[in-house]
C-alpha positions as a printed Julia matrix, in Angstrom:
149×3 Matrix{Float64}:
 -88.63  -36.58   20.49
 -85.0   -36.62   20.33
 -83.16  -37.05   16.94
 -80.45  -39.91   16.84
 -76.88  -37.96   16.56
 -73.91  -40.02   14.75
 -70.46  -40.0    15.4
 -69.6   -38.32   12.43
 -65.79  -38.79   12.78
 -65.75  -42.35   12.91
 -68.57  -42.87   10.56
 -66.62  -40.99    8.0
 -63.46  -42.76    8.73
 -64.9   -45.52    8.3
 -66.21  -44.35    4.96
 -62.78  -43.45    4.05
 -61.16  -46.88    4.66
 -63.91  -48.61    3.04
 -63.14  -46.53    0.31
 -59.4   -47.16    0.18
 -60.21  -51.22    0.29
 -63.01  -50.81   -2.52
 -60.03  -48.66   -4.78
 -57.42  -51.72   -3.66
 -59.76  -54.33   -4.57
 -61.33  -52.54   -7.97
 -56.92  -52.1    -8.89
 -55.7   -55.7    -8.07
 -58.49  -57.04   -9.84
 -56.2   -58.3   -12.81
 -53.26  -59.51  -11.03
 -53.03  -62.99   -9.84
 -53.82  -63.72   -6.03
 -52.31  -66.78   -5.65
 -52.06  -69.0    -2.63
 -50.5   -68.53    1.17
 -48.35  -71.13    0.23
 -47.36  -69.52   -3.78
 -47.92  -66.04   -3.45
 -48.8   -63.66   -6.66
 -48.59  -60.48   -7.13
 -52.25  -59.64   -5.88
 -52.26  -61.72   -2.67
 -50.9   -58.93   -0.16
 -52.48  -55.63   -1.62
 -55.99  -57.6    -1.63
 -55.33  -59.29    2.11
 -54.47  -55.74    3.0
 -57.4   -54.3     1.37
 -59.9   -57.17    3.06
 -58.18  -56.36    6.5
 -58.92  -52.06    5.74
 -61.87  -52.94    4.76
 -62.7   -54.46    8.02
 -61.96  -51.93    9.92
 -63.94  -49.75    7.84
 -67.1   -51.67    8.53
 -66.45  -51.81   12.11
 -65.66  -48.05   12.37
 -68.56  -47.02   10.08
 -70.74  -49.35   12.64
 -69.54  -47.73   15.15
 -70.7   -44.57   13.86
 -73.6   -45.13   13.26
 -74.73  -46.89   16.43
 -73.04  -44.54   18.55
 -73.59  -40.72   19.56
 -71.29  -38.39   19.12
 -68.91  -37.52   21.33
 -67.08  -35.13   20.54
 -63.93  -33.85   18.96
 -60.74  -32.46   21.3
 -59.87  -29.78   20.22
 -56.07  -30.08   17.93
 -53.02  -29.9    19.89
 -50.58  -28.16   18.15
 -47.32  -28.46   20.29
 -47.36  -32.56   19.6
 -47.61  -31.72   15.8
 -44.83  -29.0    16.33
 -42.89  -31.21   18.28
 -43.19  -34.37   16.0
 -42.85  -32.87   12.73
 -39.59  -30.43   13.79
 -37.88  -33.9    15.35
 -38.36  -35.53   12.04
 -36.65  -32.56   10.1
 -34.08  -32.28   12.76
 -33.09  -35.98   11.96
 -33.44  -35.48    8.45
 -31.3   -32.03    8.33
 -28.6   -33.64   10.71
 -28.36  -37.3     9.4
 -25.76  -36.53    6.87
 -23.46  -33.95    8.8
 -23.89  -35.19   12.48
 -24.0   -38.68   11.85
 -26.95  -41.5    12.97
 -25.66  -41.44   16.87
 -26.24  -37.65   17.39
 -29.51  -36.82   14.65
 -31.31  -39.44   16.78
 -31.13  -38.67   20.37
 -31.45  -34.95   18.88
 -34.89  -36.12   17.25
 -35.83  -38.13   20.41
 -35.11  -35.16   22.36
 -37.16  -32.82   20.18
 -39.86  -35.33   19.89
 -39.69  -35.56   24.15
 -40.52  -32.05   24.41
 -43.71  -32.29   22.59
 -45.22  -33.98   25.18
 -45.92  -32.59   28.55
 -45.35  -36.04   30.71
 -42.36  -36.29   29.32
 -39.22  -36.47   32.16
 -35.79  -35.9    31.76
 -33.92  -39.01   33.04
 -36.4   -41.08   31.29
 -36.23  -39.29   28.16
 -32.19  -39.48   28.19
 -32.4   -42.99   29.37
 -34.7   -43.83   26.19
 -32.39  -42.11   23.5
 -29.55  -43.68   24.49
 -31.21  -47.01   24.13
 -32.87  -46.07   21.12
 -29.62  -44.49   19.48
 -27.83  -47.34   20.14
 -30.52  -49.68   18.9
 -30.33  -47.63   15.55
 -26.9   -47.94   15.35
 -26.4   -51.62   15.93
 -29.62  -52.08   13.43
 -28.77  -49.81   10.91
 -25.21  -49.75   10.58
 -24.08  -53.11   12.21
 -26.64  -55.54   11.33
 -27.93  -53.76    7.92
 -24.68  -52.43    6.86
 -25.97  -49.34    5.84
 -23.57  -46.55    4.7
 -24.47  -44.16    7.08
 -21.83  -42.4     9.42
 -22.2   -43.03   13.43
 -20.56  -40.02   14.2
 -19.8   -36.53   12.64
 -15.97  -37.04   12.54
């Protein structure tokens, strides 16, 4: 006789955002809800909370009906690569200006990843550097300097 084997990562996942929605719900239980039409206070943390705690249910369902499959093992140049591109930006966003802090975290953030090519990386900072730019400092009028000088 075989014993039935859950996936115990999306069962507890699912646990854990069931959780979350139960907390939301059990906290906004005071504040008005309102209507889609007249908003209160209560209407988006609880709509939020319903949504989580769909996907909890599904996840937990999931897990349960499912066998386990299996964890890959962690990656650690992705985390590296992710977490030194956002401190890049956020050492360099105040000297260096917006331009140049990043395409330096978009390059940093390239690296982590092994499929990542050159041309196309280059190709995708410069659009995304100038996207920030035009968002942040054009449309948004942010204080924040383009360029170091």
């Amino acid at each position: 006789m075989t014993r039935r084997r859950f996936d115990w990562p999306d069962l507890a996942f699912g646990a854990f955002l069931i959780a979350v929605a139960a907390g939301t719900l059990v906290a906004t239980r005071g504040l008005n809800g309102g209507t889609a039409a007249d908003m209160g206070p209560g209407y988006m943390p609880r709509a939020i909370a319903l949504i989580l705690l769909a996907f909890g249910l599904f996840f937990a369902g999931r897990g349960l009906l499912r066998g386990h499959v299996g964890i890959e093992p962690v990656q650690l140049r992705p985390i590296l690569g992710v977490g030194v591109a956002v401190g890049v930006f956020a050492l360099l966003i105040e000297n260096a200006g917006l331009a140049l802090a990043s395409f330096a975290a978009i390059l940093i953030a390239a690296a982590a990843s092994r499929e990542s090519r050159f041309f196309e990386v280059i190709v995708f900072g410069l659009a995304v550097t100038v996207g920030a730019v035009l968002l942040f400092i054009k449309a948004l009028a942010l204080p924040v300097s383009i360029w170091p000088w």
